[in-house]
N, C-alpha and C positions, 0 to 999 in steps of 0.2 A: 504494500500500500504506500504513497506515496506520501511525503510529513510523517513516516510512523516510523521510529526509534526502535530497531533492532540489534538488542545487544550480538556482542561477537563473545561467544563462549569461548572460554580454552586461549584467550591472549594475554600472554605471560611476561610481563619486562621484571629487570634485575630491580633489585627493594631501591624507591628513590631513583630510576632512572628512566631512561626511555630505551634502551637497549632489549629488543625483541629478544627473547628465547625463543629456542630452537621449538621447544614443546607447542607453540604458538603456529607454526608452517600449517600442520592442517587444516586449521577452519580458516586460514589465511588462503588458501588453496581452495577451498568453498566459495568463499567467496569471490577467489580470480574467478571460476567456471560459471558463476553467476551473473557476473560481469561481462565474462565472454560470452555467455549464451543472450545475454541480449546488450548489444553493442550499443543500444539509444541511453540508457540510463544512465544517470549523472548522481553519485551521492555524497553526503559530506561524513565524514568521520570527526566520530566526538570523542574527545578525550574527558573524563573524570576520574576524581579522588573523592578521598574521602578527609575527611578535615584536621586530620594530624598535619603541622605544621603552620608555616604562614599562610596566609591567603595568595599573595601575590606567588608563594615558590610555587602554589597548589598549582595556580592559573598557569603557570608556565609549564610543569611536570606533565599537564594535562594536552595542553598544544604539541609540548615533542612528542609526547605517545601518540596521537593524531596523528604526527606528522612522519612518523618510524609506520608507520601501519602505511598510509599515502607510501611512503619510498620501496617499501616491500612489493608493494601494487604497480609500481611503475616499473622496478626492477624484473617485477615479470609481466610485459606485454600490456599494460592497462595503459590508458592515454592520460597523462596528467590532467588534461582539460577535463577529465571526466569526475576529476576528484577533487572536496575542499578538504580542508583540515583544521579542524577548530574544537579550541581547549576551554572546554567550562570551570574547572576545577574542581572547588565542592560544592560548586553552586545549585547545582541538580541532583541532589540525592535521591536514591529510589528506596533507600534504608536509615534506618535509624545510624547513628553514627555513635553511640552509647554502647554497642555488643562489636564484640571482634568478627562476629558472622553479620552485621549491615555495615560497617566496616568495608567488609571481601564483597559485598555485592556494590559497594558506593563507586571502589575500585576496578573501574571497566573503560572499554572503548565501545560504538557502539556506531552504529550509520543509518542514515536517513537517505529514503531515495529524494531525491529533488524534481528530477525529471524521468520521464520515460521514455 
């Protein structure tokens, strides 16, 4: 559906970075075929945290994750123009941020189609 917030399961960076683990390739790989099978669709990928720390390092931790997920996408066959890259931080929680388990679900990346 297009406007509708689909998390990426299974996308794993190093604690505090933006560096993709390897354990992340599959559903990254989902998502290429996705992309590949229909070539019109344009989405943005969103970075969020969870609120441990500052706000401004959140907002940034949040944008390179976004943007490490875009570069992986590009590195395999995706057309840049097809993809934005934008870091919320912890501004859009989908969990409490009181429990170490809404914590792990606050900590995602997630994409929106925009166009079809």
């Amino acid at each position: 559906e297009k406007n509708e917030a689909i998390r990426l399961n299974n996308i794993f960076f190093e604690f505090g970075k933006s560096t993709l683990k390897t354990e992340s390739y599959p559903e990254l790989k989902r998502l290429i075929k996705l992309l590949s099978d229909n070539p019109t669709i344009t989405i943005e990928l969103s970075g969020h945290t969870d609120n441990v720390g500052a706000d401004a390092d959140n907002l940034t931790l949040s944008q390179n994750r976004a943007a490490a997920v875009v570069d992986y996408l590009t590195q395999n066959g995706i057309k840049a123009n097809r993809l934005v890259a934008k870091g919320y931080g912890e501004t859009l929680p989908v969990a409490t941020n009181e429990t170490e388990e809404g914590k792990q679900l606050n900590r995602r990346v997630s994409f929106t189609v925009k166009n079809m």
